[in-house]
C-alpha positions as semicolon CSV with decimal commas, in nm:
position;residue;x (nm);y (nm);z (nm)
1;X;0,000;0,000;0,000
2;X;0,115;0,351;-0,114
3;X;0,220;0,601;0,201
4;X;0,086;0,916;0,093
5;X;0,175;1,114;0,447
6;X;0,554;1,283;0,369
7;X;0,494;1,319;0,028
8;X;0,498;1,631;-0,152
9;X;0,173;1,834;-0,272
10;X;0,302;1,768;-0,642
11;X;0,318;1,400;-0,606
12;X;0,019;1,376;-0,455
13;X;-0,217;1,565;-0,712
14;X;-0,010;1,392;-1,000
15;X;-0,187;1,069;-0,841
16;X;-0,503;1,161;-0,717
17;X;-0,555;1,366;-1,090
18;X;-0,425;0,956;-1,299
19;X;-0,669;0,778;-1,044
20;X;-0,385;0,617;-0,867
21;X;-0,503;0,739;-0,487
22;X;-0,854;0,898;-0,400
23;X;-0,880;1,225;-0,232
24;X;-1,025;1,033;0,053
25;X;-0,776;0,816;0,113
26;X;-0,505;1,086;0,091
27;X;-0,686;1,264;0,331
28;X;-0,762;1,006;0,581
29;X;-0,376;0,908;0,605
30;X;-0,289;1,251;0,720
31;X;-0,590;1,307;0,918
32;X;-0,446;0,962;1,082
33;X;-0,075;1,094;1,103
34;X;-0,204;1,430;1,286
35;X;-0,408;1,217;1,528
36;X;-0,119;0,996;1,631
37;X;0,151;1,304;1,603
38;X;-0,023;1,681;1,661
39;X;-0,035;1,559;2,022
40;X;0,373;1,602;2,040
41;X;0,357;1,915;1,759
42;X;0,077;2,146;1,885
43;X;0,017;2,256;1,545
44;X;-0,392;2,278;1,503
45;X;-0,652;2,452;1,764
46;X;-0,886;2,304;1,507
47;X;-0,892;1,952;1,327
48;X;-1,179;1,914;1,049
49;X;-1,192;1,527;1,060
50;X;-1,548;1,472;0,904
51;X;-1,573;1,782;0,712
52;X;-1,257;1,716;0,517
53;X;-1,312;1,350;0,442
54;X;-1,666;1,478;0,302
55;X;-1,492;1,762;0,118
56;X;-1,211;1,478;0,029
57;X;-1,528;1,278;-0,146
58;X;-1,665;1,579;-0,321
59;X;-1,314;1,624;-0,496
60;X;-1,295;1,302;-0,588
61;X;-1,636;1,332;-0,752
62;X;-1,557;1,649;-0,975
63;X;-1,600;1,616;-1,339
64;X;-1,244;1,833;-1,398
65;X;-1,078;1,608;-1,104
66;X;-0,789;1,550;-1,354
67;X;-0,746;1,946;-1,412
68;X;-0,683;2,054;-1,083
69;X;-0,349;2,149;-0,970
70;X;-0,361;2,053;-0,654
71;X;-0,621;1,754;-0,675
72;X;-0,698;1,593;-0,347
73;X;-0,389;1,797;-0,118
74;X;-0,423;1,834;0,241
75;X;-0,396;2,184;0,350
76;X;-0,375;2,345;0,694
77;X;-0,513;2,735;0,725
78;X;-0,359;2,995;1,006
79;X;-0,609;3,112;1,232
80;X;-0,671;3,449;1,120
81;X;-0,815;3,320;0,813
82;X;-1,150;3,267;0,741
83;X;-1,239;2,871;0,663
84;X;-1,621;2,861;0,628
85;X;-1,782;2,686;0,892
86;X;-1,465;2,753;1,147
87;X;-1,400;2,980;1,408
88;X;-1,145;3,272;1,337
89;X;-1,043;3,348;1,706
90;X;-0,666;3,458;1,577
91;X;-0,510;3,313;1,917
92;X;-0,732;3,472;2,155
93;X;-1,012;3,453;2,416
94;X;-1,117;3,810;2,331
95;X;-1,254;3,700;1,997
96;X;-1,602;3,607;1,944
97;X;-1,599;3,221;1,863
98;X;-1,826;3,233;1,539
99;X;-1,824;3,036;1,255
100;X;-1,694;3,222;0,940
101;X;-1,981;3,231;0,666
102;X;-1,772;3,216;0,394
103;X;-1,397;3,118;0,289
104;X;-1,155;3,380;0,233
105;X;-1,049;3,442;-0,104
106;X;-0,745;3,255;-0,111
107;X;-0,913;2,942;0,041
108;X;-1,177;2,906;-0,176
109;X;-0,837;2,934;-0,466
110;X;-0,719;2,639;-0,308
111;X;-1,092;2,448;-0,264
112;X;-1,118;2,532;-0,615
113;X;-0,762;2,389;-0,698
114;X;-0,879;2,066;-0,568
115;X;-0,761;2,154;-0,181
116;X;-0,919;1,969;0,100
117;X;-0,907;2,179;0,458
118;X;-0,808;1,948;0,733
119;X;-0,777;2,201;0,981
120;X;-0,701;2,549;1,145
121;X;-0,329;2,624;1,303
122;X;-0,260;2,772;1,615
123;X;-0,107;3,146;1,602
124;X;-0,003;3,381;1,931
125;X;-0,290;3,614;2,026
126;X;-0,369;3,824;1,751
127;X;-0,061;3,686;1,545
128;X;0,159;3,970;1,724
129;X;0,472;3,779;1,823
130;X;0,765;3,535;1,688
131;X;0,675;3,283;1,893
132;X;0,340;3,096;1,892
133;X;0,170;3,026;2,207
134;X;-0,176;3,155;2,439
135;X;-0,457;3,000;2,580
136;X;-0,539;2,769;2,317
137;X;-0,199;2,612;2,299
138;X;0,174;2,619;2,214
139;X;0,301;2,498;1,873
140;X;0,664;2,342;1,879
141;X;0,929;2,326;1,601
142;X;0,901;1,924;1,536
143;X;1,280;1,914;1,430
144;X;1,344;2,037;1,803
145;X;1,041;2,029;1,986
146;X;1,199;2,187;2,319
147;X;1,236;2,518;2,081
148;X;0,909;2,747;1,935
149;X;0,798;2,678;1,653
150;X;0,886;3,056;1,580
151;X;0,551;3,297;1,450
152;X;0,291;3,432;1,377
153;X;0,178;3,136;1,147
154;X;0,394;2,868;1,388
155;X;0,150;2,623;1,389
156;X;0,120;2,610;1,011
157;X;0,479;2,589;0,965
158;X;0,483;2,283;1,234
159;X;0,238;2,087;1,057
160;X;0,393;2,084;0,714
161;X;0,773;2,003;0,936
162;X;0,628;1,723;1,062
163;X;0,443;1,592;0,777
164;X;0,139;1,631;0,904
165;X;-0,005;1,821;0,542
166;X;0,209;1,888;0,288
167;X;0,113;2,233;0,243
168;X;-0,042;2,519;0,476
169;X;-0,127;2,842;0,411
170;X;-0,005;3,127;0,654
171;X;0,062;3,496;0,633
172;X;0,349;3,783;0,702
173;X;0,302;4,088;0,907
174;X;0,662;4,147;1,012
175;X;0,858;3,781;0,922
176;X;0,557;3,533;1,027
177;X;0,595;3,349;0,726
178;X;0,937;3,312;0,712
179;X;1,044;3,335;1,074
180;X;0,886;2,953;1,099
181;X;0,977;2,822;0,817
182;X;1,309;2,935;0,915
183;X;1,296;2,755;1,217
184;X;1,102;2,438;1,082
185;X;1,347;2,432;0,777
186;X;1,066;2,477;0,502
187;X;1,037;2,702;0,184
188;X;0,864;3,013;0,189
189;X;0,746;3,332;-0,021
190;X;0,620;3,665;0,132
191;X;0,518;3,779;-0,199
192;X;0,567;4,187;-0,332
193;X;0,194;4,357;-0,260
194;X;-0,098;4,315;-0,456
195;X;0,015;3,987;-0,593
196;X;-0,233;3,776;-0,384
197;X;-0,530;3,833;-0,195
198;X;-0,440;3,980;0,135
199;X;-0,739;4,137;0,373
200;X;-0,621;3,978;0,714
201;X;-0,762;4,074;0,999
202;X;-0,910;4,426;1,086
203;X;-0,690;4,675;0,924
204;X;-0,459;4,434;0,716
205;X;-0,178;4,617;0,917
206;X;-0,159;4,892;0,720
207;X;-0,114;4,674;0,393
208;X;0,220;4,541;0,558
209;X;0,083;4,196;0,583
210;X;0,088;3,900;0,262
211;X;-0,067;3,581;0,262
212;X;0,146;3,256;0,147
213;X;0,256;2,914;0,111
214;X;0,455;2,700;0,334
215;X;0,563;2,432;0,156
216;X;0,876;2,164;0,188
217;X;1,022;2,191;-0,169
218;X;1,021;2,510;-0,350
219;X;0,803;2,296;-0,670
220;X;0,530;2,337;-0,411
221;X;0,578;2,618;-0,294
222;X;0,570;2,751;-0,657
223;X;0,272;2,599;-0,711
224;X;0,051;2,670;-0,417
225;X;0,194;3,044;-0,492
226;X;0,020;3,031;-0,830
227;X;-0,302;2,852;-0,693
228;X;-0,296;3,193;-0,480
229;X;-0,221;3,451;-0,718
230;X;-0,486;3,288;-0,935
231;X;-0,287;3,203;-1,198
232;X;-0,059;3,497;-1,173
233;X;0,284;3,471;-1,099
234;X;0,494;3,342;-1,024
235;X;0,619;3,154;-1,390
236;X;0,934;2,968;-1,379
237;X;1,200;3,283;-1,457
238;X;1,483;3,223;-1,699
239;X;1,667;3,550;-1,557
240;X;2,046;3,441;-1,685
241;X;2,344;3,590;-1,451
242;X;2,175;3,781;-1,176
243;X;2,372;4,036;-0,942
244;X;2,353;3,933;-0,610
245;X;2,477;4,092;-0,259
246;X;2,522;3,902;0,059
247;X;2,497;4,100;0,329
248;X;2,560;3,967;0,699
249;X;2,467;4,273;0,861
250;X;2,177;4,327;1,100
251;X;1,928;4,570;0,962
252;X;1,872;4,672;1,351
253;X;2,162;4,799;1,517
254;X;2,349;4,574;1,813
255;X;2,187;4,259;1,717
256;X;2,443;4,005;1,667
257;X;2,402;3,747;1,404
258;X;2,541;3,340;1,512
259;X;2,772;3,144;1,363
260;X;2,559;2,885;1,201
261;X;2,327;3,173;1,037
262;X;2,608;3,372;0,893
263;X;2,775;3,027;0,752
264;X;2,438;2,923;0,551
265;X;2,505;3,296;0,411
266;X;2,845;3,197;0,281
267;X;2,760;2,835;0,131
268;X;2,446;3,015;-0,012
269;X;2,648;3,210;-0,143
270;X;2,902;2,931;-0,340
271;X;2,562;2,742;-0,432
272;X;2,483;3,061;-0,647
273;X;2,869;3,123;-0,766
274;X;2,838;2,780;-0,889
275;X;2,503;2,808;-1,066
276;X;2,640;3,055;-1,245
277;X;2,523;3,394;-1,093
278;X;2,706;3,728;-0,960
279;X;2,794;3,728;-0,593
280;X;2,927;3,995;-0,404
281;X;2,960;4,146;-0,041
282;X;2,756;4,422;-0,001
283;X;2,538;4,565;0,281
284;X;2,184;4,761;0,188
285;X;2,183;5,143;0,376
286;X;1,955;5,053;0,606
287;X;1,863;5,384;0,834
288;X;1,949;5,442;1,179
289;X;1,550;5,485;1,221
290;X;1,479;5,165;1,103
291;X;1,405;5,007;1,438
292;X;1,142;5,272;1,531
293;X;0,968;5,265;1,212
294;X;0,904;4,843;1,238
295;X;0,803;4,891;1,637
296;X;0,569;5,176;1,524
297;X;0,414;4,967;1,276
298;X;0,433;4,613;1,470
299;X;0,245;4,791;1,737
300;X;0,013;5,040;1,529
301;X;-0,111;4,704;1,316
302;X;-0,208;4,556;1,710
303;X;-0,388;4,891;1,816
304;X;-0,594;4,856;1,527
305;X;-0,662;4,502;1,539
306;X;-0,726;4,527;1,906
307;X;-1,022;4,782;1,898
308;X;-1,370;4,640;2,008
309;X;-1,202;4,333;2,186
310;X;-1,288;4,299;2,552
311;X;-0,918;4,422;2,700
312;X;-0,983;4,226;2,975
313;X;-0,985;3,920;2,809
314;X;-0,661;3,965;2,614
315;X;-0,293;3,886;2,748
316;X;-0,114;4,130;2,897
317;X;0,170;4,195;2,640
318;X;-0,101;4,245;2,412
319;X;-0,242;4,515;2,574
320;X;0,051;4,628;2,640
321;X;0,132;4,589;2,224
322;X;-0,164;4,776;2,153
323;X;-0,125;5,081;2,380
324;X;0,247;5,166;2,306
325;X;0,060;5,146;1,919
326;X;-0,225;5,357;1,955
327;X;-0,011;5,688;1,925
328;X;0,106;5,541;1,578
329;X;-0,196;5,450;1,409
330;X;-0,251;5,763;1,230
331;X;0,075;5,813;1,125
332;X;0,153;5,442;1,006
333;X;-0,105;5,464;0,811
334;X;-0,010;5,744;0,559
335;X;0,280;5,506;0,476
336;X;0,525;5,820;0,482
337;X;0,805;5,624;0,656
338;X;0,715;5,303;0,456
339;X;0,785;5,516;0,126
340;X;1,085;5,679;0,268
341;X;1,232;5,326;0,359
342;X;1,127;5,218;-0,043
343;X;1,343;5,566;-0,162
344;X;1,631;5,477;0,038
345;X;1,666;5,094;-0,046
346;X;1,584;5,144;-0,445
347;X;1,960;5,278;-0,509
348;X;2,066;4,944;-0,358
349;X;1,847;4,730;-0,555
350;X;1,915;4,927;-0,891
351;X;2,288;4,791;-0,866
352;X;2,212;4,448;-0,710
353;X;1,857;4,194;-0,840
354;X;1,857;4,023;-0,542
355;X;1,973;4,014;-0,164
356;X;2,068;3,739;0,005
357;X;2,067;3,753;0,433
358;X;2,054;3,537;0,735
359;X;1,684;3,429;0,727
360;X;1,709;3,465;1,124
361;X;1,967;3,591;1,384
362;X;1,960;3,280;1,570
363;X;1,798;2,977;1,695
364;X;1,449;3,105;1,879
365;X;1,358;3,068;2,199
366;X;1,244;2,762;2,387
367;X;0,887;2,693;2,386
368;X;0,679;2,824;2,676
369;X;0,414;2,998;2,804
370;X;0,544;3,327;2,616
371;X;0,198;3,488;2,665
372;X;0,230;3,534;3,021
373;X;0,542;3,707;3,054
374;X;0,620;4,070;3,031
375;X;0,572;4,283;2,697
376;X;0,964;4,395;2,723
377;X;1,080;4,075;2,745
378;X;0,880;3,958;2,468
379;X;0,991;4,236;2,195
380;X;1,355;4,203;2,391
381;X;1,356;3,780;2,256
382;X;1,152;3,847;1,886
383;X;1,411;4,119;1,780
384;X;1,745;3,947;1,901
385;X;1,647;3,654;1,705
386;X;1,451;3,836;1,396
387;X;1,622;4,138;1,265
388;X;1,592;4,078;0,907
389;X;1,248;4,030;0,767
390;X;1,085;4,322;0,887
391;X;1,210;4,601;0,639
392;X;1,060;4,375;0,357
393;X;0,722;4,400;0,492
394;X;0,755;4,793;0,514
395;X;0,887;4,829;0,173
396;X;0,646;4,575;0,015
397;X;0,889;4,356;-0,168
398;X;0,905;4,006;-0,214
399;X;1,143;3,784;0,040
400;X;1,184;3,382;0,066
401;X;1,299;3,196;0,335
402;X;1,538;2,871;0,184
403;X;1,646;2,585;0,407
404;X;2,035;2,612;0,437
405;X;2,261;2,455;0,709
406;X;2,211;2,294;0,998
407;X;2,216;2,435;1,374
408;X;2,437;2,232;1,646
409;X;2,125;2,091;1,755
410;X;2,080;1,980;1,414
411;X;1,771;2,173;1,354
412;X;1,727;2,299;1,036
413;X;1,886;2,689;0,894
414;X;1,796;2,884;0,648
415;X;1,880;3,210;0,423
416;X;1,682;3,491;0,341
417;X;1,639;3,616;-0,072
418;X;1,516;3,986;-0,149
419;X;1,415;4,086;-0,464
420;X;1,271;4,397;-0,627
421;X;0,896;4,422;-0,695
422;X;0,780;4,148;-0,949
423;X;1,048;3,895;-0,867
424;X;0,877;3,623;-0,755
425;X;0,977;3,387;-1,012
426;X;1,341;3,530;-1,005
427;X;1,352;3,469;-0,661
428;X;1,189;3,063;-0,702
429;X;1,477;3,040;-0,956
430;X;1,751;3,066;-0,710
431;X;1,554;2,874;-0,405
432;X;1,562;2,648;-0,675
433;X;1,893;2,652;-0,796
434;X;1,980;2,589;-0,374
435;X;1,771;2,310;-0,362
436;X;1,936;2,124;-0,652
437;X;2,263;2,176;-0,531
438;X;2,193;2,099;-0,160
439;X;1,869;1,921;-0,097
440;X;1,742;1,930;0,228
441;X;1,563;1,676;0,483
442;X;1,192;1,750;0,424
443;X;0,989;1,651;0,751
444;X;1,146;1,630;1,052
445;X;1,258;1,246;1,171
446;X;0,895;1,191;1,402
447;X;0,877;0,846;1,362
């Protein structure tokens, strides 16, 4: 009998679409898998059991089975996405715990794809921190379960590490798409603005915030992208010799950047000498102000989100979040210092097509009731560890986190790629390119 839990989203349409596996069996091995693993994982508040083996039976009944792209895949959903009959409580007890009437936009791209929903992923109250934990649970990087599964959208990044679904769609307000696939060593795209559907949450953070794939090969991620962007990009790029700077340099002053991070940089950087492309030292001009312009926004996006929530009912580093935020709101949201970032980067990325970086600073903390500590010490642990994806979500641009390395605890590493606006594909070339040259383990050893 085939094993369909572990493989990839690719392989698994390619067979459900030729009639060699149903959608319900597909779906009822990894509804089996997160039964027996989640337990250890913590990656769903939510598990769909009957509705997806139902949904799993209406795929398999569609007259244009054998044209959809992702025909009969498991998929998980962060919780600040609307799944139609679920819940959207985005982490917290101050949410009202109604059932959505209606997908969002990007899940009913991947229901029409062929998709099947098995659940809804746990994400830190109101998807404000690095780290994912609160009242309905703590999700845990399954390559070092001891560690966070990093955040916001940790819990969809630990059910795709530990093969629970091979794909799960999260989103990125300030790095929570690739600060967990960092950790959990999978592939992601933020992708530029505008190129999918993003309306997360009240206030979308001031437009900072993408929706996206996490995926364990960067084929899937590729194509769950383009299930997404309905269609739209990202095509595989034929981009020739592309100039491309490595920069070890913390975008936030006095953050230090370990060993094992700044050593994926530099055999990142051979993989892409060798594959033919343009690498070169060089550090973007990042401003002095940077730091206050991501905590202004960070905690602007939570002031916003937080309005008409019961205050009592939230944790305290939210409120905390949301009050140092409420001076900013106004002024975030002309995107003045978002377009003043944009106008001092664009020299940089006139000379260069793409940026390479540490995807993180180092490994993230250990997992724990996060929510209940102080606010300081919170921000104090998310920016020592996640300096570098923030400015990306201010400026708009696309950035990838690619699996690179390995830590001492042998826990997966990872780069960071930063392209201009429209790179997408560019920037799936090179992730590429990286895999090719240095696969990766794809689920973490659970077994």
């Amino acid at each position: 009998m085939t094993s369909w839990a572990g493989r990839t989203a690719v392989e698994i349409a390619t067979a459900v679409r030729a009639k060699r596996a149903t959608p319900r069996e597909v779906v009822a091995e990894h509804l089996a898998r997160i039964e027996r693993l989640d337990g250890r994982v913590g990656a769903f508040r939510a598990v769909r059991a009957e509705a997806a083996l139902a949904e799993a039976d209406e795929v398999g009944a569609r007259g244009d089975l054998a044209e959809l792209p992702l025909a009969g895949v498991p998929v998980a959903v962060k919780d600040n996405i609307a799944v139609r009959g679920e819940s959207v409580l985005v982490g917290s007890a101050a949410t009202p715990d109604t059932p959505a009437g209606a997908d969002h936009l990007t899940v009913a791209r991947l229901r029409a794809a062929g998709a099947v929903v098995v659940g809804v992923t746990h994400v830190p109250e109101l998807c404000v921190f690095g780290t994912t934990e609160g009242v309905h649970g703590t999700a845990r990087n399954p390559w070092d379960p001891a560690r966070s599964a990093g955040g916001s959208s940790g819990g969809s990044a630990a059910a795709v590490a530990a093969g629970l679904v091979p794909l799960a769609l999260g989103n990125d307000g300030m790095g929570s798409l690739r600060i967990p696939a960092a950790k959990c060593g999978l592939v992601t795209i933020k992708p530029g603005h505008g190129v999918v559907p993003a309306g997360i949450g009240e206030g979308d953070w001031f437009g900072l915030a993408e929706n996206g794939p996490l995926a364990t090969t960067v084929e899937d991620a590729r194509l769950m992208l383009a299930v997404l962007a309905d269609g739209g990009p990202p095509r595989r790029a034929d981009s020739g010799t592309l100039r491309i700077a490595a920069s070890l340099r913390s975008p936030l002053a006095g953050v230090t950047v370990s060993r094992p991070y700044t050593d994926a940089v530099r055999e990142a950087a051979g993989l892409l000498m060798k594959a033919g492309h343009q690498v070169r030292r060089a550090d973007p001009s990042y401003p002095a102000s940077l730091g206050l312009t991501a905590l202004a926004h960070w905690t602007a996006g939570t002031a916003v989100e937080a309005r008409g929530l019961d205050r009592r009912r939230l944790a305290r580093r939210t409120r905390v979040h949301a009050t140092v935020g409420r001076p900013f709101a106004r002024t975030a949201a002309t995107g003045e210092g978002r377009g003043a970032l944009r106008a001092r980067l664009e020299p940089f990325f006139a000379e260069y097509d793409v940026l390479l970086t540490p995807a993180l600073a180092r490994r993230s903390p250990k997992a724990g009731p996060w929510h209940e500590r102080g606010w300081l010490r919170n921000i104090v642990a998310n920016t020592a560890y996640s300096p570098f994806t923030p400015p990306w979500n201010l400026t708009g641009w696309p950035a990838m986190a690619v699996p690179v390395g390995t830590l001492p605890s042998g826990a997966p590493c990872a780069v960071q790629l930063v392209g201009r606006p429209g790179s997408e594909a560019a920037l799936l070339e090179l992730a590429e390119r990286i895999e090719a040259l240095r696969p990766w383990r794809r689920t973490a050893p659970l077994d």
